[in-house]
TORTOR-486679 format. One record per residue (C-alpha): residue number from 1; x, z, y. Coordinates in pm, 1 decimal. Layout:
<rs>
   k       c1       c3       c2
 NUM        X        Z        Y
...
</rs>
This chain:
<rs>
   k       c1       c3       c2
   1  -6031.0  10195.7  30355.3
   2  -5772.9  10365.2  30223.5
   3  -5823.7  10754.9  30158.1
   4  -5587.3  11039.5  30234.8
   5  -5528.6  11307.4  29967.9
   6  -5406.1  11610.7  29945.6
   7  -5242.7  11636.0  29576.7
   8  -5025.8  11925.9  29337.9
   9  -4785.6  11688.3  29160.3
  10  -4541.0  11814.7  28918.6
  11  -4186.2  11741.0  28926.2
  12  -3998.9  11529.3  28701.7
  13  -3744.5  11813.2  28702.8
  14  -3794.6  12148.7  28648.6
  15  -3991.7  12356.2  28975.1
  16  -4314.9  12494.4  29075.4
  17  -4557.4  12256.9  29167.0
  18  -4607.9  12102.1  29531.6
  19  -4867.5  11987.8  29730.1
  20  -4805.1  11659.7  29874.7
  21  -5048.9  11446.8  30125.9
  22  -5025.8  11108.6  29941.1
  23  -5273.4  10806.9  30017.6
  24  -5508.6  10658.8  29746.9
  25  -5553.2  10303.7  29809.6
  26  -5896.4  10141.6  29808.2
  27  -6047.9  10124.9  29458.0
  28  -5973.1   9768.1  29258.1
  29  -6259.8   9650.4  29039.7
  30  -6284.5   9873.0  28750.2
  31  -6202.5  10218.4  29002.7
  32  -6388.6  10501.0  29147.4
  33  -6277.2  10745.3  29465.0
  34  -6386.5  11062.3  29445.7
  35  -6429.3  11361.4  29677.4
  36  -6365.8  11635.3  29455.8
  37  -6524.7  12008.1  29450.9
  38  -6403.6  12196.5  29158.8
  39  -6139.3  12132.7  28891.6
  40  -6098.5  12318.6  28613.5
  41  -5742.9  12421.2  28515.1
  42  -5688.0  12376.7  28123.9
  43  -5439.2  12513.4  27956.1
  44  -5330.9  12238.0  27783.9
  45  -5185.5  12096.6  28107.2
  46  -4908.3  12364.9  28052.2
  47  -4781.1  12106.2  27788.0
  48  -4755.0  11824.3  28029.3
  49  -4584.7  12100.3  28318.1
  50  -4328.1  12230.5  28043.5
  51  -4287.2  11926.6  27922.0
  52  -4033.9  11631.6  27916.9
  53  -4133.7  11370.8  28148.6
  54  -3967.1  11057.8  28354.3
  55  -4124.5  11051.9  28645.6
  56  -4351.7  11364.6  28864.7
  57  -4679.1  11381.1  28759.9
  58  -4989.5  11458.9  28886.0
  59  -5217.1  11674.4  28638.6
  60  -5627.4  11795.8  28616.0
  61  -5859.8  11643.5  28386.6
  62  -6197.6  11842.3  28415.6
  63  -6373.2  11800.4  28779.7
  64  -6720.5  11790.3  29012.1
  65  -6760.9  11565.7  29288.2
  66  -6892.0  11305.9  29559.8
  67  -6856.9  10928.6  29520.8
  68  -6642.2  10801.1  29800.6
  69  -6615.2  10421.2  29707.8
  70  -6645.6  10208.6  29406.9
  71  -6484.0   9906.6  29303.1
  72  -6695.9   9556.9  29273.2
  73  -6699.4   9567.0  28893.3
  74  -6881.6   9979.5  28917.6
  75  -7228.5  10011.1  28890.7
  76  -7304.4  10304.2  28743.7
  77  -7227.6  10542.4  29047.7
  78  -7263.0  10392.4  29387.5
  79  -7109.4  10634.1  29730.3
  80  -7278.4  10929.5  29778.1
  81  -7346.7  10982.8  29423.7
  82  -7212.6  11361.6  29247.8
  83  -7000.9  11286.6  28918.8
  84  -6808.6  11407.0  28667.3
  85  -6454.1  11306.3  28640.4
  86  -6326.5  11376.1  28310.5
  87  -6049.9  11270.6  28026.0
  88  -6304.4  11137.4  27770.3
  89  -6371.4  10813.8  27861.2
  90  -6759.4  10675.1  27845.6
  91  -6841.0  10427.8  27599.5
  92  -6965.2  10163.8  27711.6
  93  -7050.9   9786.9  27542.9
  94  -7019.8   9554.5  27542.0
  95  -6736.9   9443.1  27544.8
  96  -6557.8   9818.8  27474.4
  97  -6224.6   9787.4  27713.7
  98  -5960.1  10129.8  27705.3
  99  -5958.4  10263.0  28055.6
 100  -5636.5  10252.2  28274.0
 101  -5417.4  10576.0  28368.4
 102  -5399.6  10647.1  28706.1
 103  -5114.7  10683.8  28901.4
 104  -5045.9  10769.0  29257.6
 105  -4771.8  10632.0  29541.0
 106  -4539.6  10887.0  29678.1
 107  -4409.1  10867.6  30052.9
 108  -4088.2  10842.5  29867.6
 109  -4205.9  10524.9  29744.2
 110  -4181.5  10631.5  29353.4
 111  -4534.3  10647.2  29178.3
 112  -4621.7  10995.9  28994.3
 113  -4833.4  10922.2  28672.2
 114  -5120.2  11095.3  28502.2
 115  -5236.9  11129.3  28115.2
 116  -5523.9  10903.7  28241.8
 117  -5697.4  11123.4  28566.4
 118  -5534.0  11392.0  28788.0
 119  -5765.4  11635.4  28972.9
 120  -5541.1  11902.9  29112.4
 121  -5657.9  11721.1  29430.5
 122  -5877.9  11750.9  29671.4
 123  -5935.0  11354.5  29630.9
 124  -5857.3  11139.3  29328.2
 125  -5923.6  10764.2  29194.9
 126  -6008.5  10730.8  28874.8
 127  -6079.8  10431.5  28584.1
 128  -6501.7  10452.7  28579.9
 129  -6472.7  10506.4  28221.3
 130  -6370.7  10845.4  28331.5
 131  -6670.8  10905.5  28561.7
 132  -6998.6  11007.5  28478.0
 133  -7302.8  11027.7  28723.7
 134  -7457.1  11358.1  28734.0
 135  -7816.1  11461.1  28793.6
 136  -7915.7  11547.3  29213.9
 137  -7913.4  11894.9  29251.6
 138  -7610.0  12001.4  28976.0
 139  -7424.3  12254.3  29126.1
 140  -7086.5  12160.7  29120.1
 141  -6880.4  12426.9  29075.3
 142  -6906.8  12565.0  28735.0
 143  -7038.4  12279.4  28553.5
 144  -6646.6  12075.4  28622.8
 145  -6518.3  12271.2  28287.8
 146  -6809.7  12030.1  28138.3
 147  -6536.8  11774.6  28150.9
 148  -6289.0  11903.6  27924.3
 149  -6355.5  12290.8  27816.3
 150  -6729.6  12259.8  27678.9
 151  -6696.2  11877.5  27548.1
 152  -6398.0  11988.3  27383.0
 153  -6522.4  12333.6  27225.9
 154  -6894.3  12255.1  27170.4
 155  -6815.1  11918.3  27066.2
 156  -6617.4  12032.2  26780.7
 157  -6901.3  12252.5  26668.7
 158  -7190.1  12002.5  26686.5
 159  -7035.4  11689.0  26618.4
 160  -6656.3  11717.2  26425.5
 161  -6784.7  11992.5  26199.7
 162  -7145.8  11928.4  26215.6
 163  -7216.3  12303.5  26188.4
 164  -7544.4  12393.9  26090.8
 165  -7797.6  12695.4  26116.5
 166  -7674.0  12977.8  25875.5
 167  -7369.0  12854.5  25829.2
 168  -7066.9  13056.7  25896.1
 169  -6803.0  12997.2  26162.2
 170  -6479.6  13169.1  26237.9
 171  -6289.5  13065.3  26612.2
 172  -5916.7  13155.0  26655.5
 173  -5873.1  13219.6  27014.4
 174  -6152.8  13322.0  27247.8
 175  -6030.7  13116.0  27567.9
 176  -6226.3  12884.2  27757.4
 177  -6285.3  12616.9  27465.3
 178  -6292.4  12891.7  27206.0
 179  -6573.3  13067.7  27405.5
 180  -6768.2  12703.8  27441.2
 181  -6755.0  12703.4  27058.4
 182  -6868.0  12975.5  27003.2
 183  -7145.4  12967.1  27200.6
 184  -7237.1  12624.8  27069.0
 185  -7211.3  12781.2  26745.8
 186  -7448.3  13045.8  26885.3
 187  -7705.8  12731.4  26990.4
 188  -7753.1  12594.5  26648.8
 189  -7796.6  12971.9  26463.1
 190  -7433.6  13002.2  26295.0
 191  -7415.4  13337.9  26090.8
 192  -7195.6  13507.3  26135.9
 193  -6988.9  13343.5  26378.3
 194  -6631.7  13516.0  26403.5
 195  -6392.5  13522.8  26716.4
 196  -6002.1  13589.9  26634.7
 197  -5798.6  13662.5  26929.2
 198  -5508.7  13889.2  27060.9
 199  -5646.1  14009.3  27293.9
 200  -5922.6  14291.8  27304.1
 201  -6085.2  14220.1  27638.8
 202  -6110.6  13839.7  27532.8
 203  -6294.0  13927.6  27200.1
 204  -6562.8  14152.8  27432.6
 205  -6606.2  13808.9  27647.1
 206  -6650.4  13657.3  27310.0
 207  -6966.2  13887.6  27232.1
 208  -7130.8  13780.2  27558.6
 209  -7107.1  13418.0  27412.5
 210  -7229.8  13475.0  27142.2
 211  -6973.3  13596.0  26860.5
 212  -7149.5  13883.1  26642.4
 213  -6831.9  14018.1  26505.0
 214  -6413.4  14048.5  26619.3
 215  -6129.7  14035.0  26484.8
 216  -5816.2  14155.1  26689.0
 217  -5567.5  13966.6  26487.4
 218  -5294.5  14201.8  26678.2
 219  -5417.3  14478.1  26448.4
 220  -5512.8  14336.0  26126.0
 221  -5430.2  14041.4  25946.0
 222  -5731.6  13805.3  26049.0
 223  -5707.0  13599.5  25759.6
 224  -5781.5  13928.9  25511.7
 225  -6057.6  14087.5  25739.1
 226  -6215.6  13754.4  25782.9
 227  -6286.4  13723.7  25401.3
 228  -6354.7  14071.7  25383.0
 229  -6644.5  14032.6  25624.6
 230  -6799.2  13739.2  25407.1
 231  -6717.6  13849.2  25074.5
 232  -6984.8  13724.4  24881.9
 233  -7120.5  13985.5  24634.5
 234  -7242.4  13738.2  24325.6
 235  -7029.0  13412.0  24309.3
 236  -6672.0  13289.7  24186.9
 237  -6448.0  12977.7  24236.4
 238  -6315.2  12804.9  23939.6
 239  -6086.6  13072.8  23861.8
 240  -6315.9  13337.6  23874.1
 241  -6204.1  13475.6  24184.6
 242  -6504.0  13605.3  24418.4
 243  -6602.9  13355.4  24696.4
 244  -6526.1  13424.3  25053.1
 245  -6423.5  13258.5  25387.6
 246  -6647.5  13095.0  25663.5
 247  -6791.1  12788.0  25611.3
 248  -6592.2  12588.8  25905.0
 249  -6247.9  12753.7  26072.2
 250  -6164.9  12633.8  26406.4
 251  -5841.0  12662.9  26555.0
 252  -5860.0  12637.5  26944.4
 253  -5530.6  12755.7  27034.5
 254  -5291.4  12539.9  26877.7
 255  -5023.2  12808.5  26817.3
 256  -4814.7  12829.9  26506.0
 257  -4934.6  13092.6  26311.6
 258  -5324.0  13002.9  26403.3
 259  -5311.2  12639.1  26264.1
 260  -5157.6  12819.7  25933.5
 261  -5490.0  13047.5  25922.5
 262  -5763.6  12810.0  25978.0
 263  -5715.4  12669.8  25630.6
 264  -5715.3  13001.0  25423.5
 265  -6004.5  13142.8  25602.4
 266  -6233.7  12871.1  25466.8
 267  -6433.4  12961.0  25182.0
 268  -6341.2  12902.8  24851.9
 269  -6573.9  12669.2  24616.5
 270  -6828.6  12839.0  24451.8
 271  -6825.3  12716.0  24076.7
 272  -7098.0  12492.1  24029.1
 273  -7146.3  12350.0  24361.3
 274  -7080.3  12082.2  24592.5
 275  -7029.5  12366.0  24888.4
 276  -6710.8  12290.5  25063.5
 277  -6563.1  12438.8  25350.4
 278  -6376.5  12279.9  25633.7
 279  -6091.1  12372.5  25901.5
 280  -6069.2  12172.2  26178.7
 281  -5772.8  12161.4  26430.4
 282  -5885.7  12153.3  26827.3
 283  -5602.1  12350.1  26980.6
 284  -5260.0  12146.6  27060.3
 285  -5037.2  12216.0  26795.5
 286  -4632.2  12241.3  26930.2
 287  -4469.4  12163.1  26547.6
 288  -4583.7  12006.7  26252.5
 289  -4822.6  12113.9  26018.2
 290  -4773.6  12272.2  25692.0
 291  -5093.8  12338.6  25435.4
 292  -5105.9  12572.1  25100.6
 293  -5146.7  12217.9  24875.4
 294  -5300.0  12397.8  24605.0
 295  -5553.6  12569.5  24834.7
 296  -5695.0  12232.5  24958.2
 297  -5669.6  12087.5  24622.3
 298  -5854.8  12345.2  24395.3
 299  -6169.4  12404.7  24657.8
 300  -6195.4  12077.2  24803.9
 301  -6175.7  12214.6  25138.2
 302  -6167.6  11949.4  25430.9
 303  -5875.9  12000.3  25701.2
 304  -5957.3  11764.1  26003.1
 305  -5901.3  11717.5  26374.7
 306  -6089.5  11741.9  26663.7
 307  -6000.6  11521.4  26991.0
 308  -6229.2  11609.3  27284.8
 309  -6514.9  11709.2  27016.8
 310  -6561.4  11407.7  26895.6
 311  -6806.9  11391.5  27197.1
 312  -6935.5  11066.2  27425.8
 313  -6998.2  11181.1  27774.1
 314  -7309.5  10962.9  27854.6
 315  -7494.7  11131.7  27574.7
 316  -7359.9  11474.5  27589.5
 317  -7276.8  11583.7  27945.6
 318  -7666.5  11553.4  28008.7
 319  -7708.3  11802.9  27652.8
 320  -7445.7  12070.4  27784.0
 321  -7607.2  12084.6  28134.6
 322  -7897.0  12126.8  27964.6
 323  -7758.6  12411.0  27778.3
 324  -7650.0  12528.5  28110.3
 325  -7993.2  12513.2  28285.0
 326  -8160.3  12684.7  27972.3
 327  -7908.0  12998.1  27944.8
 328  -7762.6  12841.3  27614.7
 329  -7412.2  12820.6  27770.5
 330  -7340.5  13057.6  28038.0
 331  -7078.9  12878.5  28226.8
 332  -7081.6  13157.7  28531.4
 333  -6943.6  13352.6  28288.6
 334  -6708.0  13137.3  28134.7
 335  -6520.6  13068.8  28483.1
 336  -6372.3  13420.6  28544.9
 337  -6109.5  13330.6  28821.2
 338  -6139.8  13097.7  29130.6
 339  -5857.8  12925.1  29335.0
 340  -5770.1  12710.3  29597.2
 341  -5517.8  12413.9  29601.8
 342  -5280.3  12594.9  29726.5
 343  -5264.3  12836.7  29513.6
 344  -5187.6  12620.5  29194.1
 345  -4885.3  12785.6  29072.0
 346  -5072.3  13089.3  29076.2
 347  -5308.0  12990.8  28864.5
 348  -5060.3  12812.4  28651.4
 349  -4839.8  13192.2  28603.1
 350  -5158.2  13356.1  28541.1
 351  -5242.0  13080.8  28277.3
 352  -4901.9  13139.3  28138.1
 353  -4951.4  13473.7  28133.3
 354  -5253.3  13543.1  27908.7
 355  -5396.4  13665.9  28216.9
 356  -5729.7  13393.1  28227.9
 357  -6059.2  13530.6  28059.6
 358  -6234.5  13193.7  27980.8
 359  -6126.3  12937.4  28283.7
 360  -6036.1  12919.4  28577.2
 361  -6124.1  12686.9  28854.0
 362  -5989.9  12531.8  29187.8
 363  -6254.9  12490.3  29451.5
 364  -6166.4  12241.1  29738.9
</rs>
């Protein structure tokens, strides 16, 4: 039957977000309903609300919680069953399929769309591709940033870059997915591992997960102190300049000025080896992207991107909850504000803001 839900939808023209009671229909074949319990509130979604759009929109793409009803062609979850809903789909074969957006029927009769799943809701229906079961006994709160936050941050770390122990790591911007890779880094024994931020009382947050040095970039130029803190003492590049810079640069911001320094804070070749040094893009750049050509060309550095760290739920949700129930990845931490529906645009200003250490959360 068909199930009511309670909903923050964006407007198609400029305005703080509402809360509308909207009605989810029963699932078709390839659909899940879900009772959610916790979203997480990403701050990429301040694209989509800033955004040009044609139609409202409903937003969320990180959440916990309880199978309401399946449709005939789900059986991986059945009702009853706690999930993750999240933006990565699962993959699953054969045959692979892409999963379908959903999109939700207004009392005005107009349909709000969604980048693929909405859970700024206290209900939602969802493609399966975008659910995965989750062990009995998960909690459910802190573990919804799993779905977006950790994937996307860890991910990067362990499967884009394929960082390895010893290997050195700078991470501009010590928010939520900056603080997941760092920690990942932290998990397979990066050294050093670097966080860059603006903030001071973000780079402390970045200790507890595991960064072992800090750069305020608000006082220093990061690039500079980030090659002055890795300055090796007894090799050159090609042109005879010492060696320095961090073995992989990630950008988790997406600002400007931070997709400029990922690049230049790689190492430089060392003459007379195959080392090479990597940046890789995870934050949501705004403008184009512009490289120092000769830079790339002259140490063979590698600049790539990373879309939801390269990651496949059904093999890695059960690794980061493993991380989770070990210690590796202390998500209480992580999640340093908690809110309710109703309180969405407050969340959203203090997003806006700078305000959010880590994530935030709603809790329904």
């Amino acid at each position: 039957m068909p199930t009511t839900a309670r909903v923050a939808v964006v407007p198609e023209t400029s305005g703080p977000l509402r809360i509308e009671s909207l009605t989810l229909p029963d699932p078709g074949p390839d659909q899940v309903v879900v009772k959610l319990l916790a979203s997480g509130i990403c701050h990429s979604q301040l694209h989509e609300i800033h955004g040009a759009r044609s139609s409202d929109t409903v937003l969320g793409h990180e959440a916990t919680g309880t199978v309401l009803a399946v449709g005939s062609g789900v059986s991986h979850v059945e009702a009853g069953d706690c999930v993750l809903v999240t933006w990565i789909p699962r993959t699953v074969e054969p045959p692979p399929r892409s999963p379908v957006a959903a999109s939700v029927e207004q009392k005005s009769g107009r349909r709000a769309a969604s980048q693929g799943v909405f859970t700024w809701a206290d209900h939602t229906i969802a493609d399966e591709l975008y659910v995965v079961k989750l062990p009995d006994g998960t909690r459910t709160d802190v573990t919804c940033v799993i779905g977006c936050a950790v994937m996307t941050g860890a991910g990067a770390v362990i499967h884009t870059a394929g960082v390895g122990a010893g290997q050195s790591v700078a991470v501009f911007g010590a928010g939520g997915v900056g603080l997941c890779a760092i920690a990942a880094a932290r998990v397979v024994g990066a050294d050093p591992i670097i966080a860059v931020d603006l903030d001071g009382a973000k780079l402390e947050n970045a200790r507890r997960h595991g960064a072992s040095e800090t750069v305020n970039a608000a006082e220093c130029d990061a690039v500079a102190r980030i090659r002055e803190l890795t300055l090796s003492g007894n090799q050159v590049d090609m042109m005879g300049q010492p060696v320095a810079g961090v073995d992989f640069a990630f950008d988790c911001i997406g600002a400007e000025q931070s997709v400029r320094q990922i690049l230049p804070s790689a190492r430089n070749k060392p003459v007379g080896t195959d080392d090479r040094s990597m940046g890789v893009l995870v934050g949501i750049p705004r403008a184009a992207l512009s490289v120092e050509a000769l830079d790339l060309l002259a140490h063979e550095k590698f600049l790539t991107g990373s879309i939801g760290g390269s990651c496949r739920p059904e093999r890695d949700v059960p690794r980061f909850l493993d991380w989770f129930a070990r210690g590796d990845l202390d998500l209480d931490a992580l999640v340093t504000r908690r809110y309710h529906l109703e309180e969405i645009n407050e969340a959203v200003a203090a997003l806006e803001k700078g305000e959010i250490e880590g994530r935030a959360i709603l809790e329904f």
